[in-house]
Each structure stands twice: as structure tokens, then as C-alpha cells.
N, C-alpha and C positions, 0 to 999 in steps of 0.2 A: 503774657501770652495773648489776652484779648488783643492790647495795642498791635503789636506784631501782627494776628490774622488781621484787623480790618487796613493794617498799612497795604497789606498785598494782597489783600482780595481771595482769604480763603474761610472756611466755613467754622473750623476749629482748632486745635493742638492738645497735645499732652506729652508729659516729660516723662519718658519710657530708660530703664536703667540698660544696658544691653544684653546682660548677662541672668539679671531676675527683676520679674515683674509681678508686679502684685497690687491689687485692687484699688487702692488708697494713693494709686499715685495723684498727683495735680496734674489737671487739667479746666477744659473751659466747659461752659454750661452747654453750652451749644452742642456738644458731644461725648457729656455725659451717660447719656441711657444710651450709645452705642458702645462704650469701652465698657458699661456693664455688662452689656449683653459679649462681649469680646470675652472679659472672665468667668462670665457665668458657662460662658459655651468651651471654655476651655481653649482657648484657641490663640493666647497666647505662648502655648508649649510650643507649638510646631509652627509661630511665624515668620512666614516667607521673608519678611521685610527684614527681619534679625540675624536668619539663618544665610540672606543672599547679602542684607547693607550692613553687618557690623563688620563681614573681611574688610568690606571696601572703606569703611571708616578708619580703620584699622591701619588700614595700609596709606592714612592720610589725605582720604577725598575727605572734604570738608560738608561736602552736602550731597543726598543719596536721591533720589527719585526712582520711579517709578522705569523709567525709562533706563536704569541702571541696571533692573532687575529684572525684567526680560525683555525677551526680540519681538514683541508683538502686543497690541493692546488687546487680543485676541485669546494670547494663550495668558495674561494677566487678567483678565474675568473668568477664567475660568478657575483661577486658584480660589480655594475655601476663605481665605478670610475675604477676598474681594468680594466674591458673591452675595457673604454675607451681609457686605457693609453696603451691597446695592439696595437694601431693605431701608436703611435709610437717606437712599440717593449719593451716597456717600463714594468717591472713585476714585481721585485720584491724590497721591501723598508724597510728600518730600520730609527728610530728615536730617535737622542739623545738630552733627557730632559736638558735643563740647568735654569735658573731665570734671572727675569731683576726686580728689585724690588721684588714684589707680583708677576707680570706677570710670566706665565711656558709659556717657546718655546719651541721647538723642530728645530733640527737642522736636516732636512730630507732627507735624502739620499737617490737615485733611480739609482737602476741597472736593465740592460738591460736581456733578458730571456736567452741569451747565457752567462753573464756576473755569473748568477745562485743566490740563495739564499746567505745570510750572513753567513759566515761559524764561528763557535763559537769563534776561537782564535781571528778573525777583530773581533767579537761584545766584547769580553774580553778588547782586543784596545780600542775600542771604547768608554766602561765604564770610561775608566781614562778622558773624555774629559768636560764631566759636568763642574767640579770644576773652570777649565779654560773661559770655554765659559762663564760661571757667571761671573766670573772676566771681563772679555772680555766685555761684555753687560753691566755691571755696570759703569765701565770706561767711556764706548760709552757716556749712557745716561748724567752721569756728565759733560764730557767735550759738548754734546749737550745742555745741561739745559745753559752752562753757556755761551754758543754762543747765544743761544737768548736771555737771561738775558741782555747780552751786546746790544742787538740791541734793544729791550724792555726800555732801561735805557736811553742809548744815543737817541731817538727819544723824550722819556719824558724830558732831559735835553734842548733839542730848541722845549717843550712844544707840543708833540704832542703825544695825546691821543693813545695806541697802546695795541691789545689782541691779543693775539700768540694761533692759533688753530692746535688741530693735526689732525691723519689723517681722525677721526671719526667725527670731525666738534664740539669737546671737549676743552673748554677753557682751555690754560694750562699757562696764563700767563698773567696780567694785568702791567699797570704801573700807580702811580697814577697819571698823568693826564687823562686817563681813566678813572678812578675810580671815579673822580671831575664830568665827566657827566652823573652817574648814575642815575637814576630816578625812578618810578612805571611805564615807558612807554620804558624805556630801562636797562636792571639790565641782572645779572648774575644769574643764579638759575640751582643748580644741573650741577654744567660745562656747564650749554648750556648759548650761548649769548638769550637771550628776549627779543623781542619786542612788543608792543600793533600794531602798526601799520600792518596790515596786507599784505597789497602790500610789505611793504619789510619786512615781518615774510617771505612767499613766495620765493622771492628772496636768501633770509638767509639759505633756506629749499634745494633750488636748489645747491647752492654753496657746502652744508653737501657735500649732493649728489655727488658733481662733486668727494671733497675731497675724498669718501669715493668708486669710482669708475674707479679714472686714478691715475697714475703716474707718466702723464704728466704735468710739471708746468707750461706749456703754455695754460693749458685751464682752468689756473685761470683768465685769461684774462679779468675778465668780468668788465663791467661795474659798476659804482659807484652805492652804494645801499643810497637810501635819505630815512630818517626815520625820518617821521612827527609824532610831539609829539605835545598832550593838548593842556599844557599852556607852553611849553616850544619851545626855537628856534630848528628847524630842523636839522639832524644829518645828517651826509652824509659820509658813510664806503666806502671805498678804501681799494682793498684788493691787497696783494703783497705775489709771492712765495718764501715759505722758501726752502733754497740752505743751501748748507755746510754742516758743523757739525750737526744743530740743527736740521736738514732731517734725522739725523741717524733712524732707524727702532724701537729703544728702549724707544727715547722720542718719536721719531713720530710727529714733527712740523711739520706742513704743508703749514698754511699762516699766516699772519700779518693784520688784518685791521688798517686800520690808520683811525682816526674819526676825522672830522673837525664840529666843534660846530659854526651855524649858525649866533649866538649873539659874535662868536669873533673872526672871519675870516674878512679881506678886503675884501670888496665887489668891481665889477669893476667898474671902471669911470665910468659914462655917455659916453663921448667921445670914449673911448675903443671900450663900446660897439654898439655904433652911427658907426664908422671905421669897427670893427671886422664884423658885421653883417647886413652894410647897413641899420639900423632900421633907423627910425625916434628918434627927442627927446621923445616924449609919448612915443615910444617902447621902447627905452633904461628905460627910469622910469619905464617900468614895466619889463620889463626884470630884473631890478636890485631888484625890489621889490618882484619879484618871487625865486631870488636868495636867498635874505635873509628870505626867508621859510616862505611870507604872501599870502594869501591862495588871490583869484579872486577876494571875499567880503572885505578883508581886503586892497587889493592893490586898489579898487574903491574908497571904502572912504577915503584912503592915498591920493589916485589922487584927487579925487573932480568928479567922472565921474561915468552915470549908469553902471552896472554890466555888460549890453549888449555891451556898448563900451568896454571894458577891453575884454571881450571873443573876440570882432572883432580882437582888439588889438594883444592880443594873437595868433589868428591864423595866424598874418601875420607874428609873430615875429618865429613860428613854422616853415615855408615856407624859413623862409630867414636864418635860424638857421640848418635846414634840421632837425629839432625835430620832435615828436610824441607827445610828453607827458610831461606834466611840470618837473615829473623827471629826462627826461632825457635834458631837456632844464635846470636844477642847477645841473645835471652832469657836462653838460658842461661849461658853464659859472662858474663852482668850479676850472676849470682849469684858469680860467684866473687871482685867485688871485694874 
């Protein structure tokens, strides 16, 4: 994109999807902190340039401008994002259509109000660039499909469960050790992951979210998601950012959950957890009995002791754990397999 702005004398670009956009697309330095301030201000929902140049893409113009998009460079300053982008002297833009599968991008290039409009012979240039950027984006997506397929495969080879989401929080990728713990309380439906459990639907929901508003992969950070089922053992996602290849823009991976299935994970020692957390023996037994996804009523009658004991129990085991919540107490004790 650099090469391309300085061959024709414009200020910057970015690769815009037509249909959804999102923070984390690529683009050049040079106009960066204006496409932030684009999504911070929201004002990619209602852009002119998508809602008046993707028909005309559509219907096989090959390059969009400004001058495509209204009768006047009059009533074009006066539209909201133009204004806006007068903040950084920023005015005038062309768009060239290329495919990534199904998906139309746009290849979007912004010059500056001294730099002046697109002058026929660059948008002549410009036509010939489709063909390639398709090539370009198809290649991309391939050789991304096939970096997470590798990491999706090798995780299912030393048997662990793995769904590769992109950047809209869209399943694009199962392995079947995954697939083995599906159920009516955790299943796939419509690319979305599912769950009955509602505290961690919630969780699942926030995560979308994050995916679908940074791209930053540090603030996938989050904590393990425990997803209590029926009649089945408790699931516990662990999520990891996708880097590399598979982050290209075209597939759009984003994370990896790793699932660890309740009934076939190690649980920890007693002694571990007596050492790790200064509990007592009764603490450690229900510590370990809360790990392996039995609810307060179950871990009583497991023990032999009223329900009132086990919650005492519990609270002390919270205190010495620095927990809150049983969740986040077979978060952590998921670490000490």
C-alpha cells in the first residue's frame, strides 16, 4: 500500500471489507490515528463511500471516487465523515474493488486537499489493479487457512479440543477432538459457538466483542471461560491469540479456544493442593471436587457433610485461593493439571 500511495501521489490507504469493518484492518502509518478516530467515532456504520460505492462496485466499476459519489464537491464536505477527515486535512478518496472469495474490499486510498482529486489517467492505472489484489487476497487467505489448519490439527494430535474464531467471533474451524464434546448445552450453530450455560454465554458474548473491537492480541488475555452442563462434566475454554499467517485480513482468525473436558483432564493431588493453597485435607477434597465440575449439593454428598459445611468450607478455600467465585477457583486449579 505504501508503494502504490507514493507511485500516485496520495497521502495513505486502507483495505476496507465492504460489507463489515472492523478496527484491525491494514492499513499505512500515514493514516492511522485518522481510521482510529473513524472507529472510535463510529462512523464506519453509516459510510457514505460504502452505502453510495459498493452498488457501483458491485455492478462492475472497477474504481469508485469521490466524484462518483456526489454532484458537487460542495455537497461532499458537507457529509460527516468528510468533515471529519478535514481535521486531518484529509479530502479527497478513491476505491479500488478487488474479491477475497465472495467478500468485495476495497483498496482505499486518501489524499490530502493540496494533493487534489484523482486525476483520470492514476484512476486509468488504478483499473488494472483488481485482477492482482484478487490474486493477492486469495493466496493470503490460502496460505492463512492452512496455518491454522496446522495449528487446529497438531493440538487435536496430543488430543485437544480446538475452534479457531475470526475476527467477528465466527467459528472457522473445528478439530475433531472438539467436535467429540459437542452436545444440546455446547454445539455450533450458524458459525456461532453455543451454550446453554448462561454465565458463560455472557462471557462468550464479551470475548465477540473484544474480537470485534481491538486489534490488540493482548486483550485476549482473558480468563478461562467454565461452561457447566446438565448431565454432562464441565467445560473449561481457554482462549489464545492468533499471530502469523492465519491473522491475515482475508481469513480473519483471531483466536483459538482450547477446551478441556472435566471427566478427562487430571485433577490435582490432594497434597498439591493442601502445599499450593495451605487448605486443610476437607479443603483440598472439595477443592478438588469443585475442580472436577460437582456442584456444593454434589460435593456434600460426595463428602458425607451438610451443604452448610461445604459453603463454610468453600469460603475459606476462596480466601486462601484469592478466588471470588467457583469459576474462577476451576480456573485456577485447571492450571495445576
Amino acid at each position: 500500500m505504501d508503494a502504490i500511495c507514493s507511485a500516485i501521489g496520495t497521502t495513505g490507504a486502507a483495505l476496507l471489507q465492504s460489507d463489515i469493518r472492523t478496527p484491525d484492518v491494514p492499513m499505512t502509518a500515514s493514516v492511522s490515528e485518522f481510521m482510529k478516530s473513524y472507529f472510535d467515532n463510529q462512523l464506519h456504520i453509516n459510510d457514505v463511500r460504502a452505502s453510495r460505492g459498493v452498488p457501483l462496485l458491485l455492478g462492475g466499476q472497477s474504481v469508485v471516487t469521490d466524484q462518483d459519489l456526489f454532484t458537487s464537491e460542495q455537497e461532499m464536505l458537507h457529509d460527516p465523515l468528510y468533515a471529519h477527515a478535514a481535521k486531518w486535512n484529509l479530502r479527497w478518496w478513491a476505491g479500488v474493488g478487488f474479491r477475497s472469495g465472495s467478500a468485495l474490499w476495497a483498496l482505499a486510498l486518501q489524499r490530502t486537499s493540496r494533493e487534489g482529486p484523482f486525476e483520470a489517467s492514476t484512476i486509468e492505472a488504478l483499473a488494472s489493479l483488481p485482477a492482482r489484489l484478487t490474486e493477492t487476497a486469495t493466496l493470503s487467505k490460502a496460505v492463512g487457512r492452512a496455518a491454522l489448519l496446522t495449528a487446529t490439527n497438531a493440538l487435536d494430535l496430543v488430543r485437544k479440543p480446538a475452534i479457531a474464531l475470526d475476527r467477528l467471533g465466527r467459528v472457522i474451524d473445528t478439530n475433531p477432538a472438539a467436535e467429540g464434546l459437542f452436545s444440546d448445552d455446547l454445539r455450533i450453530a450458524d458459525q456461532r459457538l453455543l451454550v446453554h450455560d448462561r454465565a458463560a454465554a455472557s462471557e462468550l458474548d464479551r470475548l465477540v466483542d473484544r474480537l470485534r473491537n481491538t486489534s490488540d492480541s493482548v486483550a485476549l488475555e482473558v480468563a478461562p471461560i467454565v461452561v457447566q452442563r446438565a448431565k454432562l462434566p464441565t467445560v473449561i475454554i481457554r482462549v489464545l491469540p492468533v499471530d502469523g499467517a492465519a491473522r491475515n485480513p482475508f481469513l480473519g482468525a483471531r483466536a483459538i479456544l482450547i477446551l478441556s473436558d472435566g471427566a478427562r483432564k487430571r485433577l490435582p493431588e490432594l497434597e498439591i493442593l493442601k502445599r499450593a493453597f495451605d487448605l486443610t485435607m476437607a479443603e483440598a477434597r472439595l477443592a478438588r471436587l469443585i475442580a472436577s465440575g460437582a456442584s456444593l449439593e454434589q460435593a456434600a454428598a460426595a463428602i458425607g457433610v451438610a451443604r452448610e459445611t461445604v459453603r463454610n468450607q468453600l469460603k475459606a478455600i476462596f480466601i486462601k485461593s484469592d478466588t471470588h467465585r467457583q469459576s474462577e477457583l476451576v480456573a485456577l486449579l485447571a492450571r495445576l493439571e
